[in-house]
PyMOL Python script that loads the backbone (N, CA, C, O; Angstrom):
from pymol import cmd

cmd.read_pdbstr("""\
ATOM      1  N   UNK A   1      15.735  -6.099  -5.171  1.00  0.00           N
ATOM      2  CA  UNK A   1      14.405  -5.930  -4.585  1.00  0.00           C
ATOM      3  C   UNK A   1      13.368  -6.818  -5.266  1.00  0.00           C
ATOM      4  O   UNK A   1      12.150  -6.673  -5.361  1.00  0.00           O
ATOM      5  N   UNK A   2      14.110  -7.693  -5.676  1.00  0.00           N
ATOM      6  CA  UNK A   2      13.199  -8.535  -6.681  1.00  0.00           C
ATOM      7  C   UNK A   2      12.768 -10.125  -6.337  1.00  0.00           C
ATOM      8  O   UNK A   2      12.153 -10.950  -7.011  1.00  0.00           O
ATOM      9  N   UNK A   3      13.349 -10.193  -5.018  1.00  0.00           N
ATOM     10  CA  UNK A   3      13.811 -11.725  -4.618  1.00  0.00           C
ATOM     11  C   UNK A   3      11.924 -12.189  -4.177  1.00  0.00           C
ATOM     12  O   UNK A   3      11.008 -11.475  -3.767  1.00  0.00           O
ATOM     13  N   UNK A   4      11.975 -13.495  -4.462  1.00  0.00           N
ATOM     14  CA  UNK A   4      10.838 -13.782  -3.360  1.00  0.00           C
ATOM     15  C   UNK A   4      10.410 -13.705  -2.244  1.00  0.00           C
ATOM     16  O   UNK A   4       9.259 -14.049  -1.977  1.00  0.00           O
ATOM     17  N   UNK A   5      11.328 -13.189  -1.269  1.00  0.00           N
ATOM     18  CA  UNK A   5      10.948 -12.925   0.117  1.00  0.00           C
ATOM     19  C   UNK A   5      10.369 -11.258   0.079  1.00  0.00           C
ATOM     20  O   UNK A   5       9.594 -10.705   0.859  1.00  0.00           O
ATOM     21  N   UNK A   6      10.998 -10.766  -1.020  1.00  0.00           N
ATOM     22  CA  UNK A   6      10.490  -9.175  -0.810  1.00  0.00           C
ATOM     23  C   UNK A   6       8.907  -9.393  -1.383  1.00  0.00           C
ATOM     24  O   UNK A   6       7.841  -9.147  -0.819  1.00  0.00           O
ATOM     25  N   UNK A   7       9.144  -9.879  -2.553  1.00  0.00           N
ATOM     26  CA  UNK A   7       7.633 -10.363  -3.110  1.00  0.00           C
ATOM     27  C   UNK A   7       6.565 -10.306  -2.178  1.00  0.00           C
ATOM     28  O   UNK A   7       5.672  -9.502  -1.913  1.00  0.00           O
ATOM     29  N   UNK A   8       6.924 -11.373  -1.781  1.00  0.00           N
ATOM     30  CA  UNK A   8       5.637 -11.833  -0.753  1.00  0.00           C
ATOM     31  C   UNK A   8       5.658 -10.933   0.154  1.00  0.00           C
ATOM     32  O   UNK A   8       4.473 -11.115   0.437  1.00  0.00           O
ATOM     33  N   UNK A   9       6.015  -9.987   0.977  1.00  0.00           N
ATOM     34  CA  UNK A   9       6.330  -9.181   2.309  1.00  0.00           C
ATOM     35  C   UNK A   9       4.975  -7.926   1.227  1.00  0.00           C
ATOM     36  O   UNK A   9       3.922  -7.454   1.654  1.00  0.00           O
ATOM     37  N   UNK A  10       5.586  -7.753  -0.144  1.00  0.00           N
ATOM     38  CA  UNK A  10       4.350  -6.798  -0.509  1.00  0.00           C
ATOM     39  C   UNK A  10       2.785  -7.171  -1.156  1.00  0.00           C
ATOM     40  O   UNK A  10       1.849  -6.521  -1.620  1.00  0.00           O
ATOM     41  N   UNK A  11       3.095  -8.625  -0.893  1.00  0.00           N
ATOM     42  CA  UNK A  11       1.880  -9.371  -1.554  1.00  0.00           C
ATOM     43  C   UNK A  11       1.138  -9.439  -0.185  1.00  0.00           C
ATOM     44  O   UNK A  11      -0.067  -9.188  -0.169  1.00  0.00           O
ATOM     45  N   UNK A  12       1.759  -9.747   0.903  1.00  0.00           N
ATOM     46  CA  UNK A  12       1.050  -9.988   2.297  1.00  0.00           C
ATOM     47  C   UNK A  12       0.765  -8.685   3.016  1.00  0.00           C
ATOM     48  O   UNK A  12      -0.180  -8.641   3.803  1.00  0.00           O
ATOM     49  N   UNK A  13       1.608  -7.500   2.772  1.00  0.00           N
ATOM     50  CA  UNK A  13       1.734  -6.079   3.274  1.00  0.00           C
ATOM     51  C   UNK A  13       0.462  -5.586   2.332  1.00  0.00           C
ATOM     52  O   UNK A  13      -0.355  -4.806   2.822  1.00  0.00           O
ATOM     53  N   UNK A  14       0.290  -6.128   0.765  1.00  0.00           N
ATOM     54  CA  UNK A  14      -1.287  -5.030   0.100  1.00  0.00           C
ATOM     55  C   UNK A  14      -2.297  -5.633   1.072  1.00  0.00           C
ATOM     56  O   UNK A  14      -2.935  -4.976   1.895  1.00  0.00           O
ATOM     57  N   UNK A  15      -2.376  -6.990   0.885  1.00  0.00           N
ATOM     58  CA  UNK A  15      -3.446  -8.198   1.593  1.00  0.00           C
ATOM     59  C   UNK A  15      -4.026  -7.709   2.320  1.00  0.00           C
ATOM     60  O   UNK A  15      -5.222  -7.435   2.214  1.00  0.00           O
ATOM     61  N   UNK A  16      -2.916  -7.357   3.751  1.00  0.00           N
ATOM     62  CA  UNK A  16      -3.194  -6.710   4.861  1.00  0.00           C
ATOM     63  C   UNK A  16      -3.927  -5.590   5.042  1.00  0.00           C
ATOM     64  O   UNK A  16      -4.926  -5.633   5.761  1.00  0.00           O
ATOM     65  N   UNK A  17      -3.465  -4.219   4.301  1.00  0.00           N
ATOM     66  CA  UNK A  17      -4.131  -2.966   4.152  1.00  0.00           C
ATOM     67  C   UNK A  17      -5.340  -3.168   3.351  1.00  0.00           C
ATOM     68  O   UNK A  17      -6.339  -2.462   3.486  1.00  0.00           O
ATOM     69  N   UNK A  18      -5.251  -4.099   2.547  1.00  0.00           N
ATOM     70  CA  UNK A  18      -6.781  -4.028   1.539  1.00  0.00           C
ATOM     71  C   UNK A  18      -8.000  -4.627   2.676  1.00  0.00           C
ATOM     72  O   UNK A  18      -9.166  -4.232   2.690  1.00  0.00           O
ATOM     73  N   UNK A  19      -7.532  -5.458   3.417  1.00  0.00           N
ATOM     74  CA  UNK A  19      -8.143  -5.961   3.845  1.00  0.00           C
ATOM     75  C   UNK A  19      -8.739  -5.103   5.296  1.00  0.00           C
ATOM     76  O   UNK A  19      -9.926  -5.035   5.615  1.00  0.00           O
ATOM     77  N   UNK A  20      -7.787  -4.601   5.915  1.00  0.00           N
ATOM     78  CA  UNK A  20      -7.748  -3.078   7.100  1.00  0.00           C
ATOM     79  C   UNK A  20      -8.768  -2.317   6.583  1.00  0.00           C
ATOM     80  O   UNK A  20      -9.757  -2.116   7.288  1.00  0.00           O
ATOM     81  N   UNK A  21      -8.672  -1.648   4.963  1.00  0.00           N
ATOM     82  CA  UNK A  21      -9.446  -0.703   4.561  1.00  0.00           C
ATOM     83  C   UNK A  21     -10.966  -1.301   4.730  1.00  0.00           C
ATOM     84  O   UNK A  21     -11.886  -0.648   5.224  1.00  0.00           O
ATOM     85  N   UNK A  22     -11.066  -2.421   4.322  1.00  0.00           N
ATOM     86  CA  UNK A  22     -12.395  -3.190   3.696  1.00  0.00           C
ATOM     87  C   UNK A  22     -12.971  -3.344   4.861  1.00  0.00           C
ATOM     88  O   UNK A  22     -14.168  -3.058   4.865  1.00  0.00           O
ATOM     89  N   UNK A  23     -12.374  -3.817   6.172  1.00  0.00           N
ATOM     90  CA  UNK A  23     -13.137  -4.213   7.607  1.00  0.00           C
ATOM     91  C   UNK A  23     -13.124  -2.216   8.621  1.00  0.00           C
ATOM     92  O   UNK A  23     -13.979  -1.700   9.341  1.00  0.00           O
ATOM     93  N   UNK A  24     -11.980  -1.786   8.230  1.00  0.00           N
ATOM     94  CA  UNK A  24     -12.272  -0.424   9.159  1.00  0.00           C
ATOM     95  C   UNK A  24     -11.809   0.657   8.249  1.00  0.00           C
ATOM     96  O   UNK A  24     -10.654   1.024   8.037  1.00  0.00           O
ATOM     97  N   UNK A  25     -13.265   1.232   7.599  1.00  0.00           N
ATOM     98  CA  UNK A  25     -13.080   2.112   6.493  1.00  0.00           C
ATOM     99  C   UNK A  25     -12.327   3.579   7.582  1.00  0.00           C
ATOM    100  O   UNK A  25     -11.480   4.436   7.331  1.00  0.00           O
ATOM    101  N   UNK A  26     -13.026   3.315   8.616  1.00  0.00           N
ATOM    102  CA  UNK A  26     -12.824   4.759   9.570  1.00  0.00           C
ATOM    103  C   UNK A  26     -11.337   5.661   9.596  1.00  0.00           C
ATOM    104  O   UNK A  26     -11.184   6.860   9.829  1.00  0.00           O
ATOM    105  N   UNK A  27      -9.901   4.181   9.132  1.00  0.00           N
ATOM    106  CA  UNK A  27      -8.893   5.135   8.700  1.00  0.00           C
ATOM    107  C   UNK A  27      -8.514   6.223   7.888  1.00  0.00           C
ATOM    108  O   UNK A  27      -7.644   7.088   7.995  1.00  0.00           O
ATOM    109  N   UNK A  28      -9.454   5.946   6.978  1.00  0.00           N
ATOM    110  CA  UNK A  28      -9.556   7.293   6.237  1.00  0.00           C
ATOM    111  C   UNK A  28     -10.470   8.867   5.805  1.00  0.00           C
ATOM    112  O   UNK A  28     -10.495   9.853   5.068  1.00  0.00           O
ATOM    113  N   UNK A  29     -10.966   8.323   6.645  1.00  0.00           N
ATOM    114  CA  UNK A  29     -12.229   9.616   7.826  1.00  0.00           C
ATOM    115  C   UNK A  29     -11.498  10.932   8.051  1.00  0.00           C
ATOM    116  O   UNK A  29     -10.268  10.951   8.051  1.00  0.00           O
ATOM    117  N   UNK A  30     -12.106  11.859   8.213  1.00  0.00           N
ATOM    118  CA  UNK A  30     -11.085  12.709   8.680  1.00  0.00           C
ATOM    119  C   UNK A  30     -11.774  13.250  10.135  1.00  0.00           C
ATOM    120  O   UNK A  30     -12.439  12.377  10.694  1.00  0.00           O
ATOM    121  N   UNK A  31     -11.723  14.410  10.752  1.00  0.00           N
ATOM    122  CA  UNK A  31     -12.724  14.671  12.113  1.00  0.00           C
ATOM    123  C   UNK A  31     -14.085  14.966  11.762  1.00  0.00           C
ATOM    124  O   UNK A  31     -14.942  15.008  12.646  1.00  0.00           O
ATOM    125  N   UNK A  32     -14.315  15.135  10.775  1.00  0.00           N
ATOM    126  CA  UNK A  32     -15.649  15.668   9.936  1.00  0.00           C
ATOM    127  C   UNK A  32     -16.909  14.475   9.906  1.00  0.00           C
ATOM    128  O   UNK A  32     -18.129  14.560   9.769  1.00  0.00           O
ATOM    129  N   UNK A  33     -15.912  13.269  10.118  1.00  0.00           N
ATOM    130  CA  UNK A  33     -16.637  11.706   9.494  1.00  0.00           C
ATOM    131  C   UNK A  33     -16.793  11.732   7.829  1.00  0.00           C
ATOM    132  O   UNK A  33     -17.427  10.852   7.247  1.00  0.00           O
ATOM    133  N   UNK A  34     -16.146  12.840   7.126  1.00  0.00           N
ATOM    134  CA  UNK A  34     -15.934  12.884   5.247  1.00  0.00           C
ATOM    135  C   UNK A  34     -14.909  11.379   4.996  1.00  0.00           C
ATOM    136  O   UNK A  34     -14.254  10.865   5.903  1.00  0.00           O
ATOM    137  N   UNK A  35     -14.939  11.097   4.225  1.00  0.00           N
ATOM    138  CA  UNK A  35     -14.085  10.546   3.476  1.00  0.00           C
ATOM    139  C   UNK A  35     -12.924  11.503   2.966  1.00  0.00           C
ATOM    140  O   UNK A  35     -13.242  12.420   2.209  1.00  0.00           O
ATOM    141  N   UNK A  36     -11.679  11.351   3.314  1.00  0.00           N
ATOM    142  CA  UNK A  36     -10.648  12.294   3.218  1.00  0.00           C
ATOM    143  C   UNK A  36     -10.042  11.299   1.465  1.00  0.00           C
ATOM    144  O   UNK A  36      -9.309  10.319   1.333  1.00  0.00           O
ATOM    145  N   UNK A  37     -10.553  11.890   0.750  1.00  0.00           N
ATOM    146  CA  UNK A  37      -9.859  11.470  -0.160  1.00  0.00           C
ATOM    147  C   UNK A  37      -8.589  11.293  -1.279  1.00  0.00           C
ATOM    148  O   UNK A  37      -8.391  10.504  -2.203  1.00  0.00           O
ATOM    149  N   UNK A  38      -7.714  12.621  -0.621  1.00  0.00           N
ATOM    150  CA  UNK A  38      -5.973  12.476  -0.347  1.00  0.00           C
ATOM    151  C   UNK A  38      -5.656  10.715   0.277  1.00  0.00           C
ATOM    152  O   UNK A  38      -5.120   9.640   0.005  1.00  0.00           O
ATOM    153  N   UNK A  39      -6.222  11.242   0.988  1.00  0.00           N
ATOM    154  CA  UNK A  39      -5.731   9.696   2.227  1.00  0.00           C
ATOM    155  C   UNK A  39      -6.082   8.488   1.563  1.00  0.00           C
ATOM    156  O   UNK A  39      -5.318   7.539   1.738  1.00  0.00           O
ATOM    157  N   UNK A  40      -7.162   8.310   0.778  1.00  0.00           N
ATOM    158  CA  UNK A  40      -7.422   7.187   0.520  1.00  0.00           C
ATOM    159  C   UNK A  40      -6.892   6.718  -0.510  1.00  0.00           C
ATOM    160  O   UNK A  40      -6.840   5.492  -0.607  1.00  0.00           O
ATOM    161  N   UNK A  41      -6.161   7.835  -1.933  1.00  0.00           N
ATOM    162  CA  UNK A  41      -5.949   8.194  -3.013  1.00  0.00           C
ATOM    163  C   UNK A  41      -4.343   7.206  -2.816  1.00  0.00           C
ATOM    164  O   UNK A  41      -3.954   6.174  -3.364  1.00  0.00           O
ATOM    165  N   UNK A  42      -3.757   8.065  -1.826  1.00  0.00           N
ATOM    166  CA  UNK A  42      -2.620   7.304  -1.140  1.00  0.00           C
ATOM    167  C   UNK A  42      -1.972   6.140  -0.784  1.00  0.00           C
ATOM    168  O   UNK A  42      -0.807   5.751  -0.867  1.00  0.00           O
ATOM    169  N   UNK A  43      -3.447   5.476  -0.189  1.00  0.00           N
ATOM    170  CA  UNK A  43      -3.173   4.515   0.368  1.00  0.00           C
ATOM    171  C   UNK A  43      -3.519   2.970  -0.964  1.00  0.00           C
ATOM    172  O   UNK A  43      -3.095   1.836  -1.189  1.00  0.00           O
ATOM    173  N   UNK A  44      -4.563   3.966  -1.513  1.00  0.00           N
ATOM    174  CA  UNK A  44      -4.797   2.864  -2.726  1.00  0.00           C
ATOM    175  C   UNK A  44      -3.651   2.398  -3.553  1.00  0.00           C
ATOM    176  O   UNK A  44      -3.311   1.324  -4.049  1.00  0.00           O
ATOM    177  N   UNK A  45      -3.035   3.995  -3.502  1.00  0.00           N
ATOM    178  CA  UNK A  45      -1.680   3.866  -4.531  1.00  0.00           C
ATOM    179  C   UNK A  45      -0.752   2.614  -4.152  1.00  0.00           C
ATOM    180  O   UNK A  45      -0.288   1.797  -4.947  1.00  0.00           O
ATOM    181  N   UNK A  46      -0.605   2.641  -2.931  1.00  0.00           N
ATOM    182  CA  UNK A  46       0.128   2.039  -2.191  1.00  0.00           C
ATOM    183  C   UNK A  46       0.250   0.425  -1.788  1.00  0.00           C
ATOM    184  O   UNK A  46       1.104  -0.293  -1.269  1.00  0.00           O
ATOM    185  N   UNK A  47      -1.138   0.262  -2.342  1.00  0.00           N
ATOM    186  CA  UNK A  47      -1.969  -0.987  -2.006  1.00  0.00           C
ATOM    187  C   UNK A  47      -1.817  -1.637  -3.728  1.00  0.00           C
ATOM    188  O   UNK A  47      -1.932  -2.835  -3.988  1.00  0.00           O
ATOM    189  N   UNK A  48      -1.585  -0.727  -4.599  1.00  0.00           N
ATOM    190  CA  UNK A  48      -1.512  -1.271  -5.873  1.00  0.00           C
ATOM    191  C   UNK A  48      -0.350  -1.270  -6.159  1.00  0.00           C
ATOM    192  O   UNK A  48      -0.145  -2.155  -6.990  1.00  0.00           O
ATOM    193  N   UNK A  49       0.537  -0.732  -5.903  1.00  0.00           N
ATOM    194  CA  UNK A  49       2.148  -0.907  -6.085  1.00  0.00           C
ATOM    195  C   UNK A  49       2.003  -2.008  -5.891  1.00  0.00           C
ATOM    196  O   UNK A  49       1.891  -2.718  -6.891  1.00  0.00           O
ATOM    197  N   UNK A  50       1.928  -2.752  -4.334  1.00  0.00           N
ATOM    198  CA  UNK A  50       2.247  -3.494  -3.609  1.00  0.00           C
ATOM    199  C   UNK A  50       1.769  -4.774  -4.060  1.00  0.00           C
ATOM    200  O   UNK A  50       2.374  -5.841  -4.164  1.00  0.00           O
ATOM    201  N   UNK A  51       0.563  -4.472  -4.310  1.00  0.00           N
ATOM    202  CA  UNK A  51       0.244  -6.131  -5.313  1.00  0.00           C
ATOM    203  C   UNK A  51       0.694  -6.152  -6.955  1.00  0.00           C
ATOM    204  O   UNK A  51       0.292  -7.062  -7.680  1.00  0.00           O
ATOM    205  N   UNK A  52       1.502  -5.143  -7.434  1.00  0.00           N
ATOM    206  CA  UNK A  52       1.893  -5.143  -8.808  1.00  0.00           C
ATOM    207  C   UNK A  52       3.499  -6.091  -8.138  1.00  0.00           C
ATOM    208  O   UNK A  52       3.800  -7.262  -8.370  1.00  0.00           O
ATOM    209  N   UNK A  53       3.980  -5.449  -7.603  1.00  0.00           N
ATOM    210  CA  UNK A  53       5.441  -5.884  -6.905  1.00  0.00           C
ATOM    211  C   UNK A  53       5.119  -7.351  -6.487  1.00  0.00           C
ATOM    212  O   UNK A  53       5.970  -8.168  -6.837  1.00  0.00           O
ATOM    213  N   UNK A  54       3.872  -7.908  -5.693  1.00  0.00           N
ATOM    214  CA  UNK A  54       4.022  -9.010  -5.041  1.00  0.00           C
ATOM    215  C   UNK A  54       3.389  -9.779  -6.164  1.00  0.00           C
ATOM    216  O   UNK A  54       3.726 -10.952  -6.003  1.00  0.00           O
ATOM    217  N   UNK A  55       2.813  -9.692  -6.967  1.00  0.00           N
ATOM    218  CA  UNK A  55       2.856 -10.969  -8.340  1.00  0.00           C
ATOM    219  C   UNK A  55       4.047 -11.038  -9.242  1.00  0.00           C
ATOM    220  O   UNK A  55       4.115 -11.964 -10.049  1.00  0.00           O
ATOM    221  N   UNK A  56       4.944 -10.182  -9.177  1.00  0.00           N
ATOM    222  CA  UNK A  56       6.331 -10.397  -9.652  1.00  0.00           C
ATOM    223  C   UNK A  56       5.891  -9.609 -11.401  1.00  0.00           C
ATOM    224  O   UNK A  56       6.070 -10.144 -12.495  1.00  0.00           O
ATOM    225  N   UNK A  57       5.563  -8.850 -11.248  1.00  0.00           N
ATOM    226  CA  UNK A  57       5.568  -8.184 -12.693  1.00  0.00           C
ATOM    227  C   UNK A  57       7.255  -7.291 -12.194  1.00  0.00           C
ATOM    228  O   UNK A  57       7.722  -6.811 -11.162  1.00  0.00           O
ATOM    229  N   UNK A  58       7.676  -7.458 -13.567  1.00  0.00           N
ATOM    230  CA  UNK A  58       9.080  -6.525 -13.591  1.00  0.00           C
ATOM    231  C   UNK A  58       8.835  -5.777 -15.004  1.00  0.00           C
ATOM    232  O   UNK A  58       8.799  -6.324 -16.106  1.00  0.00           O
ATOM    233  N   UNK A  59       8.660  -4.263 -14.691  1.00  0.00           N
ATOM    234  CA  UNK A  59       8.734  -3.358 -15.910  1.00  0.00           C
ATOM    235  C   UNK A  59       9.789  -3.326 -16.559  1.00  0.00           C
ATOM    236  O   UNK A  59      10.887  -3.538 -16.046  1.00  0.00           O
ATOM    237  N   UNK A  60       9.630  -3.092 -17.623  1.00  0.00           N
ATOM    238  CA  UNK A  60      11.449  -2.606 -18.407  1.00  0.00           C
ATOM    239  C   UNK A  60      12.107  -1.551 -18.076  1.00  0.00           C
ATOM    240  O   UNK A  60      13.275  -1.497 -17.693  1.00  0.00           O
ATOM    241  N   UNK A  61      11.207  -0.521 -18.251  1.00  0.00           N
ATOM    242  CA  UNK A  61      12.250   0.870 -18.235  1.00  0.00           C
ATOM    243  C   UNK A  61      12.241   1.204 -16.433  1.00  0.00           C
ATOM    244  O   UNK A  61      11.355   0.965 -15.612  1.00  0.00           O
ATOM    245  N   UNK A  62      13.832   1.951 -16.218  1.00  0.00           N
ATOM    246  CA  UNK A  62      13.832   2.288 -15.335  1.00  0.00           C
ATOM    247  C   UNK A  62      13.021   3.695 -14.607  1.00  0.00           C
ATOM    248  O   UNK A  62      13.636   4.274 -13.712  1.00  0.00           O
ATOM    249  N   UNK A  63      12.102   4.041 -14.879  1.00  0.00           N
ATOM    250  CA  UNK A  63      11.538   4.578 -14.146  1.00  0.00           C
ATOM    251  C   UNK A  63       9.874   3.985 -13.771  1.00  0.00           C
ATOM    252  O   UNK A  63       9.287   4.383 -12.765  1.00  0.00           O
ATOM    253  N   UNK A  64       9.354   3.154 -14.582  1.00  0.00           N
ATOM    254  CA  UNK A  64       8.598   2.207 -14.161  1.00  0.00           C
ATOM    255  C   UNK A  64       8.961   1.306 -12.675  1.00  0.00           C
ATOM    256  O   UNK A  64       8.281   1.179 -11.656  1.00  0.00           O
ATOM    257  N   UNK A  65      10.359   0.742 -13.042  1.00  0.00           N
ATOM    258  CA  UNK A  65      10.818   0.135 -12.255  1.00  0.00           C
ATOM    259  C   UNK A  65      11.235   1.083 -10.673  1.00  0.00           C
ATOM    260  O   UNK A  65      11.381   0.476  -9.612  1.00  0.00           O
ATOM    261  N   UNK A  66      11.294   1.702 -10.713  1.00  0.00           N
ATOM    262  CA  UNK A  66      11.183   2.914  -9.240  1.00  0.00           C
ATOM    263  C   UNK A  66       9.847   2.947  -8.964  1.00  0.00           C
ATOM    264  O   UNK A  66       9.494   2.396  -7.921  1.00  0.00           O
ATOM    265  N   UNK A  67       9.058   3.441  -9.624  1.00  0.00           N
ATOM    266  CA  UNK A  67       7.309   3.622  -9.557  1.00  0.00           C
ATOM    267  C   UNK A  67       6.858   2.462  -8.579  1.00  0.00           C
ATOM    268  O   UNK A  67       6.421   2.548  -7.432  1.00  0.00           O
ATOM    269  N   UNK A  68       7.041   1.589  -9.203  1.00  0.00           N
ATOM    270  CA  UNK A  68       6.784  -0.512  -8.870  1.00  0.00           C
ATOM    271  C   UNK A  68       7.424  -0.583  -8.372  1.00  0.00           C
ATOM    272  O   UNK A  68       8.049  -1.508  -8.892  1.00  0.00           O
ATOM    273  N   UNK A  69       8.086  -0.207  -7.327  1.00  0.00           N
ATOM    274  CA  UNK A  69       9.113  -0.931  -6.580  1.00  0.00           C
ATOM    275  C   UNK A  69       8.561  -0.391  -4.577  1.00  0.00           C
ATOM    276  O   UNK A  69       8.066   0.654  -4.155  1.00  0.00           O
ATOM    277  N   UNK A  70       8.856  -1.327  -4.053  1.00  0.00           N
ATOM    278  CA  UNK A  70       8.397  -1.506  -2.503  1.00  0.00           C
ATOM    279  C   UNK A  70       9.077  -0.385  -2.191  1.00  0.00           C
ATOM    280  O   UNK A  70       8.588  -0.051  -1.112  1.00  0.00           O
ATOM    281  N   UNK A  71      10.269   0.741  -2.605  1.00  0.00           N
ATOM    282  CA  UNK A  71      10.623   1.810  -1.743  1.00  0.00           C
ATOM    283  C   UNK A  71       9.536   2.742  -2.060  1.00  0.00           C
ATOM    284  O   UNK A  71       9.863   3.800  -1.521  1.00  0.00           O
ATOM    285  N   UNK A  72       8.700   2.858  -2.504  1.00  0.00           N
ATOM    286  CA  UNK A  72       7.462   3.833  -2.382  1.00  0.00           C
ATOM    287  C   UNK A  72       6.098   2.896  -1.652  1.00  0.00           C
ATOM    288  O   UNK A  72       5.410   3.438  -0.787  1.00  0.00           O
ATOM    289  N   UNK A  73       5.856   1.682  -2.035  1.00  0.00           N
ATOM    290  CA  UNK A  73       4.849   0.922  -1.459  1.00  0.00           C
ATOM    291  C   UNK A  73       5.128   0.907   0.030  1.00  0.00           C
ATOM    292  O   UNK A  73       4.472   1.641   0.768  1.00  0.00           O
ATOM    293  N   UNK A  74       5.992   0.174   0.467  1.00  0.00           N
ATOM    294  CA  UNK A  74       6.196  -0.197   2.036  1.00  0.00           C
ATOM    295  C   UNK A  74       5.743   0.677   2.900  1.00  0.00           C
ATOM    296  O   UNK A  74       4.859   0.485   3.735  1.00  0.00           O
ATOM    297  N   UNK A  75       6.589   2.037   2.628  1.00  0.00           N
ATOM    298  CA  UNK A  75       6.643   3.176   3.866  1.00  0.00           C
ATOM    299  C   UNK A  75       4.775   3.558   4.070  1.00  0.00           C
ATOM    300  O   UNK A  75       4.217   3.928   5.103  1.00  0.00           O
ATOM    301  N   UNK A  76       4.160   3.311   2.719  1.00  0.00           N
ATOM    302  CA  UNK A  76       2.780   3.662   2.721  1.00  0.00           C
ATOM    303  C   UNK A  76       1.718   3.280   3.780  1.00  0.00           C
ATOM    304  O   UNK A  76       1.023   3.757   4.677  1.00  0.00           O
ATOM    305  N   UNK A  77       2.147   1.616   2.849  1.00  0.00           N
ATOM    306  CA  UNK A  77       1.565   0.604   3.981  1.00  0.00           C
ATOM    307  C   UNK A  77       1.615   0.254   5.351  1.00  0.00           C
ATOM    308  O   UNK A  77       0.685  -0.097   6.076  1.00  0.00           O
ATOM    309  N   UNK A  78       3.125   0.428   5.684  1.00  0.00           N
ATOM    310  CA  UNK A  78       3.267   0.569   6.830  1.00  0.00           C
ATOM    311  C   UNK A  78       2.793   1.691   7.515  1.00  0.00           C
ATOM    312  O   UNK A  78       2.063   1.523   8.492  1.00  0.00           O
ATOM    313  N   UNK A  79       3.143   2.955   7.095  1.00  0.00           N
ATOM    314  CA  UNK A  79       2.267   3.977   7.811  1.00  0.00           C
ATOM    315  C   UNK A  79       0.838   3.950   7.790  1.00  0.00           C
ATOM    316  O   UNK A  79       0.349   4.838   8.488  1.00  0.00           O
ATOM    317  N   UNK A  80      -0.158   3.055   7.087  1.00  0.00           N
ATOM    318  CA  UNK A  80      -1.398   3.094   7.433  1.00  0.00           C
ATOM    319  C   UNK A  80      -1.928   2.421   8.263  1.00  0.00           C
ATOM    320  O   UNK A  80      -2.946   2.605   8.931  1.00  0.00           O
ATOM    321  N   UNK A  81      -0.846   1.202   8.195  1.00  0.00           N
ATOM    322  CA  UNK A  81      -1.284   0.033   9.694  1.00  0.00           C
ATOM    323  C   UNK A  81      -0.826   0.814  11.064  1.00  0.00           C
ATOM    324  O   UNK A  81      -1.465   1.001  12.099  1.00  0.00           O
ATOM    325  N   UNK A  82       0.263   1.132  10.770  1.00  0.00           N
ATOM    326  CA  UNK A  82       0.475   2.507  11.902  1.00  0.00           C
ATOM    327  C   UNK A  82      -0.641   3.256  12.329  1.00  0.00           C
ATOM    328  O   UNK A  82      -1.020   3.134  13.493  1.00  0.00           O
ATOM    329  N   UNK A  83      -1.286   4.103  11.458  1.00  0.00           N
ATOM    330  CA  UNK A  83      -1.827   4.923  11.707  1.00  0.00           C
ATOM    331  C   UNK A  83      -3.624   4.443  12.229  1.00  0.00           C
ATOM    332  O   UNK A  83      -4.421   4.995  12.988  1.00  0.00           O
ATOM    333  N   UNK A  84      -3.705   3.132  11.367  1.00  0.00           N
ATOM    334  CA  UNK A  84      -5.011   2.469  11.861  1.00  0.00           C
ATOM    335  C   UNK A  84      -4.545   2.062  13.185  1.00  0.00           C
ATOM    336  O   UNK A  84      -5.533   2.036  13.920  1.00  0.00           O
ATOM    337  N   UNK A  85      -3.339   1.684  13.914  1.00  0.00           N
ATOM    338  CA  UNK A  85      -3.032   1.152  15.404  1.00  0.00           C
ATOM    339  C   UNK A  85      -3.341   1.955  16.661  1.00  0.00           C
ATOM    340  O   UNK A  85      -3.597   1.642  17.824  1.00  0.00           O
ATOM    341  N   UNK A  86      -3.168   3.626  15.702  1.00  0.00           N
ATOM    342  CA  UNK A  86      -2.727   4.803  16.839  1.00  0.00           C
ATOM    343  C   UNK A  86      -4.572   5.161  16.890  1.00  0.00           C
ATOM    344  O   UNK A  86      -4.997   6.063  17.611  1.00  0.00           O
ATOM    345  N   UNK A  87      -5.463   4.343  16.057  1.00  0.00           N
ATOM    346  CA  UNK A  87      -7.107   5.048  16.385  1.00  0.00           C
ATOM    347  C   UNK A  87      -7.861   4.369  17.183  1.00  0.00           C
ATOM    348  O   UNK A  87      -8.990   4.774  17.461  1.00  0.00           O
TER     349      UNK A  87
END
""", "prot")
cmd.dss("prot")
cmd.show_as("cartoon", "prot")
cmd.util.cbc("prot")
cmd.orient("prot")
């Protein structure tokens, strides 16, 4: 999970959502018009994995290396571009 093509897929996948969040904050709204801040807590997480993974930092220990790794980033990101598609 370390190759350059995955790299970049989470360097271009944070890009994307940072950039989603920054132009349409409204994904993380809830019906109230609040700032749902689970949701955003989430998605940040997700957005920082993703650019830790896409500059190629590699932790030592293996549970760092799970933490940092795109099988927790991706599904995030992808579900927020998802979920910004379905509003």
């Amino acid at each position: 999970m370390n190759q350059p093509a995955t790299r970049m897929i989470s360097l271009l996948l944070s890009l994307g959502v940072s950039a989603l969040l920054l132009l349409y904050p409204q994904i993380v709204m809830d019906a109230d018009n609040q700032a749902n801040h689970s949701v955003l807590m989430l998605l940040l997480f997700g957005i920082m994995i993703g650019f830790i993974h896409g500059v190629g930092f590699k932790p030592l220990t293996t549970f760092w290396r799970f933490v940092l790794s795109p099988i927790l980033s991706w599904p995030i990101l992808l579900a927020a571009i998802v979920f910004a598609a379905e509003q």
